[in-house]
C-alpha angles and dihedrals in degrees: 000000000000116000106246107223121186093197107217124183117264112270106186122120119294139222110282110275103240111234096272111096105228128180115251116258115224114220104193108194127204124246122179137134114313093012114157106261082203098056094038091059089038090058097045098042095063101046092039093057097060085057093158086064109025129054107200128207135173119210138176136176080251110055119184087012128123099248110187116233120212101263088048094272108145101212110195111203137191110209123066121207095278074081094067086063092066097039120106086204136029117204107197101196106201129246131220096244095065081172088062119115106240112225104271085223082066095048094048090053100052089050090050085062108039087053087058098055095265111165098242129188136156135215128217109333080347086112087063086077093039091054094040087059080049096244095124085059112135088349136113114255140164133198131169118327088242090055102048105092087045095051087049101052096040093043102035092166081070127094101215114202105202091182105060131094084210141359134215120186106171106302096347133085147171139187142214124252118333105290086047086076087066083057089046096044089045091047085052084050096056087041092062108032110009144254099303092057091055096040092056089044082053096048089045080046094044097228151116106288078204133026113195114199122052134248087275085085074058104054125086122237113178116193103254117238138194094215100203091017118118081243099062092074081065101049091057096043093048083044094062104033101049102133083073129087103278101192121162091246088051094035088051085041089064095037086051082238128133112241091257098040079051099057101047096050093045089049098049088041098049107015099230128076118266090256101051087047087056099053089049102054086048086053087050098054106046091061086049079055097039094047092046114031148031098240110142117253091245083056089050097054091045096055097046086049092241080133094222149022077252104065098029083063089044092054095043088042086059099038110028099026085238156082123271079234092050101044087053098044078056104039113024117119129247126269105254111253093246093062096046115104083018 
């Protein structure tokens, strides 16, 4: 039997109010059929902790009515959509059919509010809902990494950005995969009230009061192969030298083709030239070496045959969004327990 939740705003204790009096904010998140239980909490636990400067309601088209989450939660609100035309800010968490229709009354009420000057972001494929009210039209706008592709062919009006963590275009924002809307809420909080108040919600949170890098450190980009094609040879012998000087004559030398027969073939097998696919399975690798040694990054680039820390920055600056430091303060696996204490 389904666990029954009425979701209510979190009233611990909040962060000290600093000495200036300031009128509450009301955040007013979306609930509906097949929303994201995770974003929804998320959504409503970081607002609902800065209670001396948020008030925090949850509304749906349904009120008082049993919605079904997407892991079977059934989630009973209060408030119905009139709420959303007295909120500052609009948080849109995301839903697993992103092919779904949203309810048109949805739609004409966050239009209502965006017209009258409402905050709104969105959260995950959140920004499916918020396209589909229009309001993405001719903005930026992110969304999962998995969804991407999908945001930016049904809702062609909108400038996807697959690389970013959030997004803000004007008054409204969206954010990346599900724990991205942390980033995004956090980033609201330090928009209206300052670093400090974020800073103490992350502690309570225990996370990152800011996240550098994008989701493209996320994302999974496996090096594309031609199993049974002459190329594939290749593939597998770039793949393990690359600390040598890949260049196209050596890398045609070792597939029997001509430079120009090469490029074309590597091209039309992988989509991408043979430099670029180089680069990228360096790049794969040092993160392999960075998640799972403690090789120096000046090993790491060696090894990889970036040459140097430089350039291996250069290359994860341009692709991830982020450090090699970074990336391995964020990524690197855990000790086993039978090394730790040794």
């Amino acid at each position: 039997m389904p666990v029954i939740v009425k979701i209510m705003p979190n009233n611990a204790p909040s962060p000290r109010r600093s000495e200036t009096s300031r009128r509450k904010q009301t955040v007013a998140v979306l609930a509906y059929d097949g929303v994201n239980a995770f974003e929804l909490g998320l959504a409503v636990e970081v607002f609902g902790m800065a209670t001396d400067w948020y008030r925090v309601v949850i509304c749906s088209e349904r009120p008082g009515k049993p919605l079904k989450a997407n892991n079977g939660l059934k989630v009973v609100v209060d408030e119905g959509l009139r709420t959303l035309s007295r909120a500052d800010t609009i948080i849109v968490p995301g839903s697993l059919d992103i092919m779904d229709s949203p309810p048109p009354l949805l739609l004409d009420a966050l239009r209502r509010a965006h017209k009258r000057g409402t905050r709104v972001a969105s959260i995950c494929a959140g920004a499916f809902i918020l396209a589909a009210a229009g309001l993405l039209d001719g903005r930026r706008a992110t969304a999962h990494w998995a969804h991407t592709e999908t945001l930016a062919r049904r809702y062609p009006l909108t400038q996807v950005d697959a690389n970013v963590l959030y997004v803000e275009d004007g008054n409204v924002m969206s954010s990346a995969g599900r724990a991205a809307g942390l980033d995004l809420c956090l980033h609201i909080v330090r928009r209206d009230f300052g670093a400090e108040i974020a800073n103490r919600i992350a502690q309570r949170l225990v996370i990152a009061p800011h996240r550098d890098g994008g989701q493209a450190q996320f994302i999974p980009q496996p090096v594309r192969k031609a199993e049974g094609d002459v190329l594939a040879s290749v593939f597998v012998w770039a793949q393990r030298h690359l600390d040598r000087d890949l260049t196209i004559a050596n890398l045609a030398s070792q597939a029997g083709m001509s430079r120009r027969t090469f490029i074309r073939r590597f091209e039309d097998a992988t989509g991408m030239s043979p430099g670029e696919w180089v680069v990228q399975a360096r790049v794969a690798k040092a993160r392999e070496l960075l998640e799972g040694t403690r090789l120096p990054v000046e090993s790491v680039a060696t090894e990889t045959g970036f040459g140097s820390a430089d350039t291996m920055r250069h290359h994860f600056r341009a692709r991830l969004g982020t450090s090699p430091a970074l990336y391995r303060a964020a990524f690197r696996a855990p000790l086993r327990r039978s090394s730790i204490g040794r």
